[in-house]
VOGU-3710 file (C-alpha; in Angstrom, 3 decimals, decimal comma):
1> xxxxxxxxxx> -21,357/-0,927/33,716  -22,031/2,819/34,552  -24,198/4,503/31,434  -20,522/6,811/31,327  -18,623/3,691/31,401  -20,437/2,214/28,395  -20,872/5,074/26,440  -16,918/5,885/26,531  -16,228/2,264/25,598  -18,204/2,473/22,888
11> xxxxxxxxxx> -16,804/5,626/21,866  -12,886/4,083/22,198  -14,162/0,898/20,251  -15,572/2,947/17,609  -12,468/5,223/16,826  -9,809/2,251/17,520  -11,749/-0,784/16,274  -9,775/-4,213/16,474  -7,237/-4,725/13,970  -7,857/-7,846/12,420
21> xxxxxxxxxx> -5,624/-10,124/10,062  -6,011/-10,595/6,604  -7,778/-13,425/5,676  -7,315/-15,494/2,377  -9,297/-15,205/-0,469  -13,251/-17,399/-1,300  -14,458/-18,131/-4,562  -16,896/-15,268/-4,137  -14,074/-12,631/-3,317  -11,863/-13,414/-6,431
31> xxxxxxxxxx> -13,447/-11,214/-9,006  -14,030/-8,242/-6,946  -9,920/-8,094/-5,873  -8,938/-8,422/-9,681  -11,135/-5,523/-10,753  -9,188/-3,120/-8,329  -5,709/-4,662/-8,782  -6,610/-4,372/-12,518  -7,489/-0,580/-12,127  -4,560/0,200/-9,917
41> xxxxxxxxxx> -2,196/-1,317/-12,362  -3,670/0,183/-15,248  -3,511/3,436/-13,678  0,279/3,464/-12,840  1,556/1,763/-15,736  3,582/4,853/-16,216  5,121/4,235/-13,079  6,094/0,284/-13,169  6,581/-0,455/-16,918  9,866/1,337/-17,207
51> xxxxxxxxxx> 13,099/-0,380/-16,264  15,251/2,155/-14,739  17,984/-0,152/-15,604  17,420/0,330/-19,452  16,399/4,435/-18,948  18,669/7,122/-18,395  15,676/9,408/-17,413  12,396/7,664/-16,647  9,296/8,901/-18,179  7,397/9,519/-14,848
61> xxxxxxxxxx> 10,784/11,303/-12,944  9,592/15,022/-14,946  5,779/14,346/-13,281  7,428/13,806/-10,236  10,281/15,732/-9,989  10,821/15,999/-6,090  10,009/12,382/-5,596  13,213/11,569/-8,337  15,635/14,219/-6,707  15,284/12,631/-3,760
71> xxxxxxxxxx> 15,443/9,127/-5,064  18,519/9,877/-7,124  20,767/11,423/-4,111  20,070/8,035/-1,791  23,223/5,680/-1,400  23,585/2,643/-2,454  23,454/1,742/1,282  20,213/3,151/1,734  18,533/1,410/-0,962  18,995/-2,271/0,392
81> xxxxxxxxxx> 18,092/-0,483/4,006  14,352/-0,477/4,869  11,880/2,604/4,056  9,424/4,295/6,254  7,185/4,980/3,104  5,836/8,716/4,853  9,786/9,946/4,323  9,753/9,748/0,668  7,901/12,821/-0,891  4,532/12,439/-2,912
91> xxxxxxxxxx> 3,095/10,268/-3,968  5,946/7,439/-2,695  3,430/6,653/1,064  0,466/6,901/-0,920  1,337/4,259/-3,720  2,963/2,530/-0,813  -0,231/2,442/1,217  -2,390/1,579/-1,885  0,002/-1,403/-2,814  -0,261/-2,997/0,620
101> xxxxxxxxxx> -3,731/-2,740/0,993  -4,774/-4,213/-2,829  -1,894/-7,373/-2,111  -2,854/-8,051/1,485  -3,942/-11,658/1,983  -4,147/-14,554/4,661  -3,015/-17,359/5,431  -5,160/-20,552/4,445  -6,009/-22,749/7,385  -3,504/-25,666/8,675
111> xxxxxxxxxx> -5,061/-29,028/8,017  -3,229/-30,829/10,500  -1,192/-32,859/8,593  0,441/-35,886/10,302  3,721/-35,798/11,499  6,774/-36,355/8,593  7,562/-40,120/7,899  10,617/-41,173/9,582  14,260/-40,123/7,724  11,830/-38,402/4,648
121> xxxxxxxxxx> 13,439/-35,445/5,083  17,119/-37,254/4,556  19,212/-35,583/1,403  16,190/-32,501/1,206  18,121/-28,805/2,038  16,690/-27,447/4,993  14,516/-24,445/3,110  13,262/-26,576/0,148  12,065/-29,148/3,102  10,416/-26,286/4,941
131> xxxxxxxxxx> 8,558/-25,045/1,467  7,597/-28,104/1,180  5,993/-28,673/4,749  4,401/-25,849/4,616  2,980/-26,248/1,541  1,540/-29,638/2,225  -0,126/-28,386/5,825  -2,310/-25,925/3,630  -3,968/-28,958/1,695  -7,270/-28,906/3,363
141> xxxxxxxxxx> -9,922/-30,095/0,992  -13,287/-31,524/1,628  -12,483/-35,177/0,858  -9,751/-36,662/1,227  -7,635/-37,560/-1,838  -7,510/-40,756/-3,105  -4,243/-40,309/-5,426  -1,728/-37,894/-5,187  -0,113/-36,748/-8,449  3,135/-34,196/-8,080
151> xxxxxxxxxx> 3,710/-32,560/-11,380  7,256/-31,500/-12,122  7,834/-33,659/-9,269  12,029/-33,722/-9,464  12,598/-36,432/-6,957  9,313/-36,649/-5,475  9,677/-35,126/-2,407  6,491/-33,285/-2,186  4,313/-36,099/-3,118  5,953/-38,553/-0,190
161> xxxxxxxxxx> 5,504/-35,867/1,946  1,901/-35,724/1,558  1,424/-39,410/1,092  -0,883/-40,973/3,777  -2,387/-44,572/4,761  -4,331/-45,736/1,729  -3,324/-43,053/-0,832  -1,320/-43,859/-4,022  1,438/-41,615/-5,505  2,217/-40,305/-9,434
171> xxxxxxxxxx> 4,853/-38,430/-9,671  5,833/-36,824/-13,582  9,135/-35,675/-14,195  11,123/-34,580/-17,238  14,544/-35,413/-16,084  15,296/-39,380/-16,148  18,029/-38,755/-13,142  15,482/-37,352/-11,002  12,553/-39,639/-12,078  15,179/-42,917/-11,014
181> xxxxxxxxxx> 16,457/-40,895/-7,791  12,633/-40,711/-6,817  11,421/-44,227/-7,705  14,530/-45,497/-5,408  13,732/-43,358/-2,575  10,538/-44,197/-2,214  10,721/-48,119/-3,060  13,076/-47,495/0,281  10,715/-45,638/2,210  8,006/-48,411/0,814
191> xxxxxxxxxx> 5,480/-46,284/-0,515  2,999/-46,789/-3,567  4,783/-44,192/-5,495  4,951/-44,651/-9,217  7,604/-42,061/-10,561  7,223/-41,640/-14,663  9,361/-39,657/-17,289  7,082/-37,708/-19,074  7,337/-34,179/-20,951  4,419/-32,262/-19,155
201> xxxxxxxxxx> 4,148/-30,343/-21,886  3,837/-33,235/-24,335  0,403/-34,076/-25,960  0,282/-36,766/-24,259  0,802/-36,029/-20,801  -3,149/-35,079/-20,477  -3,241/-39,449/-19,827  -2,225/-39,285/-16,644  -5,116/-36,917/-15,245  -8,252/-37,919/-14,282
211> xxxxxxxxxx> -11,229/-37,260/-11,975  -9,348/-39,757/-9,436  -6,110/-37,353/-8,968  -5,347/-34,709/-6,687  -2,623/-33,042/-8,944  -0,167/-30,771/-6,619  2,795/-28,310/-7,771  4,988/-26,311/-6,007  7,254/-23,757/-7,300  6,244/-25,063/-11,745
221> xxxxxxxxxx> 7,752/-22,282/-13,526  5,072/-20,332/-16,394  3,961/-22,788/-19,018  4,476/-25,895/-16,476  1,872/-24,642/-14,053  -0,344/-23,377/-16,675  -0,777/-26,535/-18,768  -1,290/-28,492/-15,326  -4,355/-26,012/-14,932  -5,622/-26,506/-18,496
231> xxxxxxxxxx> -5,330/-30,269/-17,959  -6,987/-30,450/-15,023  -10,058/-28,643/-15,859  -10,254/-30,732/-19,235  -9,662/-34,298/-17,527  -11,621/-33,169/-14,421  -9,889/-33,731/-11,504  -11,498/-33,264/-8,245  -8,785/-31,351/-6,598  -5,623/-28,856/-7,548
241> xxxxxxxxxx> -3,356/-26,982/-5,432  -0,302/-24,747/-7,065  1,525/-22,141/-6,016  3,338/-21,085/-9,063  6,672/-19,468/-10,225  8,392/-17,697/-12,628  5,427/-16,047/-14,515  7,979/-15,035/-17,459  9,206/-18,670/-18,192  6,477/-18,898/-21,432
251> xxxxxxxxxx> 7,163/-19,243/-24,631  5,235/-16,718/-25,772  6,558/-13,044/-26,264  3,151/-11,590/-24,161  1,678/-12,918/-21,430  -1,678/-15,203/-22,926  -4,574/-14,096/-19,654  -6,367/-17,336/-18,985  -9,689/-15,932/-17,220  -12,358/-13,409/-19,155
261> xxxxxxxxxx> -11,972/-10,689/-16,775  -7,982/-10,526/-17,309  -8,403/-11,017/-21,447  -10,952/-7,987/-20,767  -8,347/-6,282/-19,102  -5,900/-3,402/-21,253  -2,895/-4,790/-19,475  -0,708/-6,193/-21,896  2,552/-7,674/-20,297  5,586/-8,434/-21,917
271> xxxxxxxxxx> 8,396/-10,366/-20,421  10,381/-7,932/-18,364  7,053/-6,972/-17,072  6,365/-10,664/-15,976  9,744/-10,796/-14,688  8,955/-8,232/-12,028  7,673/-10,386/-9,130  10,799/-12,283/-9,499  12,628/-9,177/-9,167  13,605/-9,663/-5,133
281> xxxxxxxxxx> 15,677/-12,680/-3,692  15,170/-12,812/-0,212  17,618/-15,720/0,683  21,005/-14,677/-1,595  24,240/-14,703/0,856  26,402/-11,746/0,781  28,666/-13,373/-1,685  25,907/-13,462/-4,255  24,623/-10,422/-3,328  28,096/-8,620/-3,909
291> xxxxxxxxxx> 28,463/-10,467/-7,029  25,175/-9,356/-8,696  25,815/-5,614/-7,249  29,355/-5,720/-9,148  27,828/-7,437/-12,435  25,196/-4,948/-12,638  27,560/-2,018/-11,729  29,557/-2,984/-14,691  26,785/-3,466/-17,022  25,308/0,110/-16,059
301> xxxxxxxxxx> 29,233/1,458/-16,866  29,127/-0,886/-20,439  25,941/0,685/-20,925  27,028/4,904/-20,445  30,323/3,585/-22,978  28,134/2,471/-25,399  25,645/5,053/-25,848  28,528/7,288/-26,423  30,304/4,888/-28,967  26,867/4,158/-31,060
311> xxxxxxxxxx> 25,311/8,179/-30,599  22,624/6,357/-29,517  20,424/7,224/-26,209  19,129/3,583/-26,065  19,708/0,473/-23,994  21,695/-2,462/-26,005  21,092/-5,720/-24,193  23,531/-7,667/-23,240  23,676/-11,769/-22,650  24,211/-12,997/-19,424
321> xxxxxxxxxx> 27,690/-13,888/-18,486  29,541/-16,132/-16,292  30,907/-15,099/-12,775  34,147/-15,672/-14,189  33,966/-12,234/-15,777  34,167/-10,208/-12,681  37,558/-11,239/-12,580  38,432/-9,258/-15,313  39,649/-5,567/-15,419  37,127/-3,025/-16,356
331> xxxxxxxxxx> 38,398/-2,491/-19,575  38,863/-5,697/-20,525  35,891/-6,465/-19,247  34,064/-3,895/-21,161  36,636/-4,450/-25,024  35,772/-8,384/-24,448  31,708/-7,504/-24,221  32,124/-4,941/-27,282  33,236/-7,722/-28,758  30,335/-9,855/-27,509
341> xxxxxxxxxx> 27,751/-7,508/-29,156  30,064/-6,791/-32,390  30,789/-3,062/-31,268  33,921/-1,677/-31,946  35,158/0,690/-29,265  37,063/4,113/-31,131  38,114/6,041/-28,569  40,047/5,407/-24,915  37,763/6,291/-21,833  38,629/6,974/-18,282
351> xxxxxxxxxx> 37,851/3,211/-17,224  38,067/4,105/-13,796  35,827/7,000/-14,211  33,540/4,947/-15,613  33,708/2,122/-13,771  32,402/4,723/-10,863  29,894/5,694/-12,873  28,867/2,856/-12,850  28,201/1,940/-9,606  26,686/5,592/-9,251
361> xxxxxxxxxx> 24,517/4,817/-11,607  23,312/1,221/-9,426  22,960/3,104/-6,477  20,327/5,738/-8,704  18,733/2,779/-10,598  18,391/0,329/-6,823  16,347/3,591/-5,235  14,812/4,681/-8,485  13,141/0,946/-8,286  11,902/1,348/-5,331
371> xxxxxxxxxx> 8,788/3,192/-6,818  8,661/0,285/-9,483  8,500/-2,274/-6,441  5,828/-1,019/-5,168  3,708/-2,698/-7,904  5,765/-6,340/-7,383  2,906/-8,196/-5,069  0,142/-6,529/-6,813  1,186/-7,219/-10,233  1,619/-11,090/-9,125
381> xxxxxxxxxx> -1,697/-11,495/-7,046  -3,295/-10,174/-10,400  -1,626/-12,840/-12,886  -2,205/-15,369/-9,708  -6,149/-14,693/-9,407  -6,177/-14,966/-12,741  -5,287/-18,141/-12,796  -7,965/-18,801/-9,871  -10,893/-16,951/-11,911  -10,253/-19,470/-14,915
391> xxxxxxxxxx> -10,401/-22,717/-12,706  -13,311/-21,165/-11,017  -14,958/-20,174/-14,829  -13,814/-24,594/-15,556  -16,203/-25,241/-12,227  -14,216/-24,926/-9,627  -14,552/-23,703/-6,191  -11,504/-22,025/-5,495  -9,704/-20,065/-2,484  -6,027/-18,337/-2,640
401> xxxxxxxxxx> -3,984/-17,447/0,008  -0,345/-17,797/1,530  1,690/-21,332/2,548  4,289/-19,332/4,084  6,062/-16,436/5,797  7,239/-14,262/2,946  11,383/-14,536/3,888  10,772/-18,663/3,642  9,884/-17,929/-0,420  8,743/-15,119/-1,890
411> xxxxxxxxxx> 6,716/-17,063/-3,775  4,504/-18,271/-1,405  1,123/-17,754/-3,178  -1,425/-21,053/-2,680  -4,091/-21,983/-5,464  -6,539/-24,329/-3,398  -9,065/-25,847/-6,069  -11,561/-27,954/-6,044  -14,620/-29,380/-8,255  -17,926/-28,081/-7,467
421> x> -20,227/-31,077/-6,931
//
């Protein structure tokens, strides 16, 4: 190549270098993401913390004045459309671009699983079957597992899935419906598959873990997942792999970190903060999704009625109710919830004022949350590599990374563990 040649190739490499795609996380990148999530979080928590369901006025909309104006006069329409980040003023694109760079991460490698047994898909819907394929492709450890055990198993599906020549099966499950479901499918399917009813979160549920196990969960909501991690670092089993769910299912009133460098942390989560990964569903129909817009709509209208009935500026929460409800009129709707929360209504609003107040009020709160979603991936990949830091602290090696495209489960975040011999 001409000395030109080269030297402008060099220069075009150098100002457009290759974009390459994320890559999951090693056991030697784990700490060094959680310090900057941990910083970013800590640094907005202004920004996130607030519900702009429960707030008339946020705390952070005075700060950022423009930003809120132009928030507040977007349809309804426009907030379930996409966002090009760089139309939203300051500092909406900066956030945005800060948010995608702390939460990026890769897919972990396909281990090639064999091909699905014949008919073990039969009676599975279609996405829970994909979940669980993908799920079980990511399972590449260094030796290969002796005995599978699938905790919160429901009918076992997972653990058949990944069930190969010479491998034995445990699967634990609360329910004794699901735990006889399982043991029949797979006495059909003629597989060593023991299925057992056992409270995971018993004392005695630590007996079936041992060094022999390769314990597996997909989708165990908060505590479940947890005490499977606890358990398996005290009864040493060689290999885990979870990708957990529903952070804010604990039974504590704060979240309890697991690792040092998240107990170090100053972030102190509450529930509604834990519930804020969970905050988008990807696969609701339009029926559901018109059925949540016209619950909430009415809840934001209860909520402007009874401010003004108590003189009080402050959210009253409200239990959740059945679909039925929406059936109702407005007003009978909101005298039967008054009722609900032992409030008597004195005076006679304009229920169909209000009603539209309400939904004016969802389309403000839907684009005011846009700035709040910004923190939803970041906030889980911190409570997820905290849960990686503490099996790694219990000698583990550990990577993280995705099973899945995001729009097959949002929750498609993949704990690969294993004992460091």
């Amino acid at each position: 190549m001409p000395r030109e040649e080269a030297i402008t190739a060099a220069h075009i490499a150098t100002r457009h270098p290759p974009i390459m795609p994320p890559t999951y996380l090693h056991s030697d990148q784990l700490l060094q993401r959680f310090r900057a999530l941990d910083q970013f979080l800590v640094e907005h928590e202004s920004l996130w913390k607030p519900r702009p369901f429960t707030y008339l006025q946020l705390p952070w909309e005075a700060q950022h004045a423009e930003l809120s104006t132009w928030l507040r006069q977007r349809t309804l329409e426009d907030a379930e459309a996409p966002l090009d980040p760089t139309l939203a003023p300051a500092p909406f694109a900066h956030l945005a671009h800060q948010a995608q760079h702390l939460a990026e991460l890769g897919e972990l490698p396909d281990a090639g699983l064999p091909a699905a047994g014949h008919r073990l898909d039969v009676n599975v819907p279609g996405r829970k079957w994909q979940q669980i394929e993908a799920f079980s492709r990511r399972l590449a450890f260094r030796e290969q597992p002796r005995h599978w055990l699938d905790w919160c198993a429901g009918k076992g599906h997972l653990g058949r899935r990944l069930l190969q020549p010479g491998q034995r099966l445990t699967c634990l499950e609360y329910d004794a419906a699901l735990v006889a479901a399982g043991q029949a499918l797979s006495d059909h399917h003629h597989l060593p598959a023991t299925h057992l009813h056992q409270d995971v979160m018993a004392d005695d549920s630590a007996r079936h873990l041992d060094g022999a196990k390769s314990v597996v969960a997909l989708h165990a909501c908060g505590d479940l997942h947890v005490r499977l991690l606890q358990l398996a670092a005290a009864q040493g089993c060689q290999q885990v792999a979870v990708a957990p769910c529903c952070y804010n299912r604990i039974q504590a009133d704060h979240y309890q970190a697991l690792s040092t460098p998240a107990r170090a942390s100053t972030l102190q989560l509450d529930l509604d903060d834990l519930g804020l990964p969970l905050s988008e569903t990807v696969t609701a129909g339009a029926r559901v999704r018109r059925q949540r817009d016209t619950s909430m709509a009415r809840r934001l209208g209860f909520d402007l009625l009874q401010r003004e009935q108590r003189q009080s500026d402050s959210y009253l929460p409200t239990p959740s109710l059945p679909v039925s409800w929406l059936d109702k009129p407005f007003a009978q709707y909101c005298h039967d919830l008054a009722e609900l929360k032992q409030l008597t209504l004195t005076s006679n609003p304009d229920w169909t004022a209000l009603e539209a107040a309400g939904w004016q009020r969802l389309a403000e709160v839907r684009n005011l949350e846009r700035v709040r979603n910004l923190f939803r991936r970041p906030l889980e990949l911190w409570l997820v590599l905290d849960r990686a830091l503490y099996l790694q602290e219990q000698g583990y090696i550990v990577r993280l990374g995705v099973f899945c495209e995001y729009p097959l489960t949002p929750r498609n975040l993949l704990l690969l563990a294993e004992r460091n011999s």
